[in-house]
N, C-alpha and C positions, 0 to 999 in steps of 0.2 A: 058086362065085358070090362075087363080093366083097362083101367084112363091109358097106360101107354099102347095096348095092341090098334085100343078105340085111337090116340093117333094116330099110329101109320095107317089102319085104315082108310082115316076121313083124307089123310098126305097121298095114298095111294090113289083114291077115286078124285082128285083134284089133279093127278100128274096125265096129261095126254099122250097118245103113243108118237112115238118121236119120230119126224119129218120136217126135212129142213125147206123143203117150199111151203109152210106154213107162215105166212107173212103176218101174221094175225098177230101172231108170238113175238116173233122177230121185229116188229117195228110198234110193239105195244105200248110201249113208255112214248114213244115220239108222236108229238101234237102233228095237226094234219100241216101246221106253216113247217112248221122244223122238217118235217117228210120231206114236204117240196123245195124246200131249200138245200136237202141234201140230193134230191132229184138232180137239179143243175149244175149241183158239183159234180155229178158223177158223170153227167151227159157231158158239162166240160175236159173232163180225165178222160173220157172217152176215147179225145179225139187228142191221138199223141202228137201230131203236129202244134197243135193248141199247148198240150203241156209244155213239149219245146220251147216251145215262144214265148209263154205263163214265167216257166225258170229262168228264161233268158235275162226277160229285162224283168223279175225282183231280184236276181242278183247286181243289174246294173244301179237298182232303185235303191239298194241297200251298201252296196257300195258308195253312192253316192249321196246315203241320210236322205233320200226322199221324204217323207210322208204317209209312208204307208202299212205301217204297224197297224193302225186300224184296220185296212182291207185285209189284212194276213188273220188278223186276232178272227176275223167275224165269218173269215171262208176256212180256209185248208187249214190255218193252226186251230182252228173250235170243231174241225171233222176229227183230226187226230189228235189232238194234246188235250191233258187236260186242264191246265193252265200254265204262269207261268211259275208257281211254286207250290208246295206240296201244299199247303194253303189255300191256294188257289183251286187245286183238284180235290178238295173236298165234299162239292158238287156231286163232281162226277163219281168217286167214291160212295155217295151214299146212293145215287142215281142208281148204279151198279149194284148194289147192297137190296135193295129195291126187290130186285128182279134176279135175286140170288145165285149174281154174277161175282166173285173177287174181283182186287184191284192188284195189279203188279206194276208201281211207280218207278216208272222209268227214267233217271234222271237225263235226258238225248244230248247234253250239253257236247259238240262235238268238235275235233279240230284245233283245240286248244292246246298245246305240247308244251309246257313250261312245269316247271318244279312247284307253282306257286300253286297253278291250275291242276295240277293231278294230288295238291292237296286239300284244295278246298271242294274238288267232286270228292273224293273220297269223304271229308266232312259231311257233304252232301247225303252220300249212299248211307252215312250212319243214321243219318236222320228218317232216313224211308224206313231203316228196321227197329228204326224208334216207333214211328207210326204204326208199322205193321204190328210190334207187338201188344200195341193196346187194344186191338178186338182183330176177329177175325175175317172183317172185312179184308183183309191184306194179305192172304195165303204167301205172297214169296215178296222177296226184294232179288234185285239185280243189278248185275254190271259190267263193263266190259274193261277187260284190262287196258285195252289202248286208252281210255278215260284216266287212268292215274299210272302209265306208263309210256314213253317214247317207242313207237313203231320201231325206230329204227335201231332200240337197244334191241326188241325181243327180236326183230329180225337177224341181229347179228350173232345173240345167243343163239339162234336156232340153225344159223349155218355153220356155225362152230367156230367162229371170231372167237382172238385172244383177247380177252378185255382189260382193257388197262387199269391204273386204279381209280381214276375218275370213275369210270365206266362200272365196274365192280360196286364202289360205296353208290353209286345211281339204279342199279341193282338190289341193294341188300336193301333201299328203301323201298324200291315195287315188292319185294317181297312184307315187306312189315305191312304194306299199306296195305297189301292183299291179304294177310293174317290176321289184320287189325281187324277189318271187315269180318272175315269169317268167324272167330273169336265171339267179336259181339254176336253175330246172328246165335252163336251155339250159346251162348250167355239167354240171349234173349227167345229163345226157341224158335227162330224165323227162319225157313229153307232161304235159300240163296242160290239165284241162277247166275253160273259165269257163262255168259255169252261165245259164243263161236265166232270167228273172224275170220281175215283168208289167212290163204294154206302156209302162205309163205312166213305166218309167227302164229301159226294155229298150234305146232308142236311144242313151243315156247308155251303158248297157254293154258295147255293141258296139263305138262308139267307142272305147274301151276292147280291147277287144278286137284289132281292127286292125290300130291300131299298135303291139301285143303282134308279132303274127302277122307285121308289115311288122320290127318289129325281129329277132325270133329267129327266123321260119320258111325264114329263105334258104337253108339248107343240108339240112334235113329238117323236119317238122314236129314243132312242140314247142307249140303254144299253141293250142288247138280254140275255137271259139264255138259255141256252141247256139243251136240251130234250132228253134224249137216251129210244127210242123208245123199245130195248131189255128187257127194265125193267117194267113189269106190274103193278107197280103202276102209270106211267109217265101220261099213257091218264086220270085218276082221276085227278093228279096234274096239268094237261094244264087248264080243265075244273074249277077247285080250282084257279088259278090264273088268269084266265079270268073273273069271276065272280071279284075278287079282285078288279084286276084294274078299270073293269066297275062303281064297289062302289065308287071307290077313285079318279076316274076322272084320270089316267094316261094311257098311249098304252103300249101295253104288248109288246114286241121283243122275239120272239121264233125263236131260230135255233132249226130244227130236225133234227136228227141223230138215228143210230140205236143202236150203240155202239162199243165201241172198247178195251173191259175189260171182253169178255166172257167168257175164260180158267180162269181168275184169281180171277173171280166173286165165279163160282160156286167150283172152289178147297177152296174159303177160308170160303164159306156158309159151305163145305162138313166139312170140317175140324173144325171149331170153332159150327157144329151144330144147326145153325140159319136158315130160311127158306130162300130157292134160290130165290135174287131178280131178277133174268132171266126168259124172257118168257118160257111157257114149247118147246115150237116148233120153228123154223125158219117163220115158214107159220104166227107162231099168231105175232111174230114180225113183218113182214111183214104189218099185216090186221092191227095192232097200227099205224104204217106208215102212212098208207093211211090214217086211220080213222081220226091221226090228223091232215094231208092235208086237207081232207074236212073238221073238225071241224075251222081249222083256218083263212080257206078261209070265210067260213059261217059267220065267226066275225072281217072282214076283217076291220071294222069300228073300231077295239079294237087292233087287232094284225096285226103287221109286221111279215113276214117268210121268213127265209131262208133255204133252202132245201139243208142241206147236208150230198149229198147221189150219190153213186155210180149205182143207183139201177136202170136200165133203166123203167122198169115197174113200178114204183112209179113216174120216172117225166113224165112218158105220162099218168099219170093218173092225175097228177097236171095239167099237159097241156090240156088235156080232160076237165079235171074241168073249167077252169079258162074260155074257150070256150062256155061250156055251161052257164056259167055263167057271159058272154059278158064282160068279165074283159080282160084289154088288156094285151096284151103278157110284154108291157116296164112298167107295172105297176110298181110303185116306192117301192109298199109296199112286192114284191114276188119277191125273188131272188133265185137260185138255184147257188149251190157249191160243188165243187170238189176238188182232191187234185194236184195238179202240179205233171204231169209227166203218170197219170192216169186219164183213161177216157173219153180222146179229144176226142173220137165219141158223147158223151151225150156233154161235155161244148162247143165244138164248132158250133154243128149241132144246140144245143139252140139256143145260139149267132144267126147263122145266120139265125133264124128263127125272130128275134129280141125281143128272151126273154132275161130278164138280168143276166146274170152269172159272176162268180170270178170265184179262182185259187184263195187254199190255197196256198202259196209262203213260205215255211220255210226257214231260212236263218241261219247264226251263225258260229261261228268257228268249223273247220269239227269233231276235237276231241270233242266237246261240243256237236256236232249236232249226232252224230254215235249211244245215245240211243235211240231217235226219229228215225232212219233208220234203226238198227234192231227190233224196232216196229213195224214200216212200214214192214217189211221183212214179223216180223211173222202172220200180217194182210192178208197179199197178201195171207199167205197160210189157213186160217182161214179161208178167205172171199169164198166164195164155185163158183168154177173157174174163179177169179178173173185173176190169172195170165194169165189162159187158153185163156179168152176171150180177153185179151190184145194181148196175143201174136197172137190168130187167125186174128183179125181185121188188126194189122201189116202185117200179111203175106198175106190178101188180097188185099190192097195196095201196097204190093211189087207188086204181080201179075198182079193188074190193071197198074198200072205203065209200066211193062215188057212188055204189051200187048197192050199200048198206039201205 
């Protein structure tokens, strides 16, 4: 038999049929102490009263230089970050490498709005597509415009403010900063995820986005836009930028997502009187989901996707698809994503079916990175038994374990 059919073979009879209550898979790399210690993280997230009170006073702890960078480094910032500098998540990097998971370095550094600070993250994102491009442990780099831009410029471009010329030269730099970025990714071959934000400078972003996509994506796709699936104009706008590119001769890069701005979406619709850009249900968010799974896959000659989503029902529905649709599992153009520290039952179990998966990887100084984790916090309790299902799926691996 020749040496390459004789690998896929011996790859083939090594890959198990894919199910994501397989905790076997899902928490194989993690020692029985680290198990259990993520056990009680997640029994404490559990109980959303707890997290309330958890966020409370490390914000008054941190505002007031307590002490307690240690307790943050050794619980919630070591469940989700991978350290505090790309350096630092080299670890986890290879941890993930491992178990032939990617890594997508996330720089979380959040909150910061000065000129000085949306040029040293941008320094920052070059260096993640520095890293990514020396192996392929690092399938994409990412980032979010409000990181090297003022909320309240892209908000005013997007409601159609005259900008002055302060306002203008504050402007032509977010655009450079956002060229610079993409530029090098297409220099350096590394896809690049721009982030989705809310609605209210989501249209500013996309713009944005575009003419990234219209500059670098003629020859392969390097520059993706996020899709948040919660928002019912999103499948119109897939469909609208499909057709686009198709005109213009470039591949479209879609991450989907469902959203992660639902309380703060519809309190600011209620309050300022404009109509809810949130689906009306969970269920029709959901049916967007899927619809642009299949729409994307359908135009798989036009777009790249990455599927980032917690939702186990939506990626055995992409996995269903892709099957019925003799599309291979290592397809270069379909990737699915998660977040570091959540999940391992869907990112690992993919993996070792030999679909291609990442790990968002947030990184950063822990006082920089703590609004990014109690976001993450109030997600967990958002996401409708998110915590519940983490902590179940742990405590069946304790059991299996125990019973080994």
């Amino acid at each position: 038999m020749p040496e390459t059919v004789q690998g896929l073979t011996d790859l083939k009879s090594t890959i198990r049929p894919l199910s994501f209550e397989d905790t076997s898979i899902a928490f194989s790399s993690q020692s029985d102490f680290k198990l259990r210690k993520t056990y009680w993280l997640f029994a404490l997230m559990n109980k959303g009263w707890l997290v309330n009170l958890g966020t409370f006073f490390i914000k008054i702890a941190l505002r007031l230089r307590l002490p307690i960078k240690f307790l943050i480094k050794s619980t919630i910032f070591g469940q989700f970050c991978g350290g505090e500098s790309i350096q630092d998540s080299e670890k986890t990097i290879q941890h993930l490498h491992d178990v032939h998971v990617g890594t997508i370095l996330d720089y979380s550094v959040e909150g910061e709005e000065t000129e000085k600070s949306f040029d040293e993250t941008t320094l920052e994102i070059l260096r993640t597509i520095e890293r990514a491009s020396e192996s392929d442990d690092i399938p994409f780099s990412v980032f979010k415009v409000t990181g090297i831009a003022s909320t309240d410029l892209l908000e005013a471009i997007q409601i159609g403010d005259s900008l002055n010329k302060e306002q203008k030269a504050e402007f032509d730099r977010v655009m450079k900063r956002v060229d610079t970025i993409c530029q090098r990714a297409n220099e350096r071959n590394v896809r690049v995820f721009i982030d989705a934000e809310e609605s209210w400078i989501q249209d500013t972003i996309d713009t944005l986005a575009y003419e990234m996509m219209y500059r670098y994506n003629h020859e392969r796709p390097i520059v993706y836009n996020t899709y948040q699936m919660y928002r019912w104009e999103s499948m119109a706008h897939l469909r609208r930028d499909t057709a686009e590119a198709q005109a213009k001769g470039y591949y479209l890069g879609v991450k989907l997502v469902r959203g992660a701005y639902l309380e703060k979406e519809r309190l600011r619709a209620h309050e300022e009187e404009y109509q809810d850009p949130i689906q009306p249900t969970k269920e029709d968010t959901d049916l967007a989901f899927d619809e642009a799974i299949d729409f994307c896959l359908q135009n798989r000659e036009t777009i790249s996707i990455c599927l980032g989503t917690h939702n186990e029902a939506s990626c055995h529905y992409c996995v269903q698809l892709m099957k019925e649709m003799s599309i291979q599992p290592n397809d270069v153009h379909i990737y699915f994503a998660q977040l570091l520290g959540m999940s391992d039952n869907i990112s690992y179990n993919l993996a070792n079916a030999g679909y291609n998966v990442a790990k968002y990887v947030p990184y950063g100084p822990v006082e920089s990175v703590m609004p990014y984790l109690f976001r993450r916090a109030e997600e967990n309790k958002s996401i409708s038994g998110q915590s519940s299902r983490e902590f179940s799926l742990i405590s069946n691996e304790l059991k299996r374990r125990k019973g080994c």
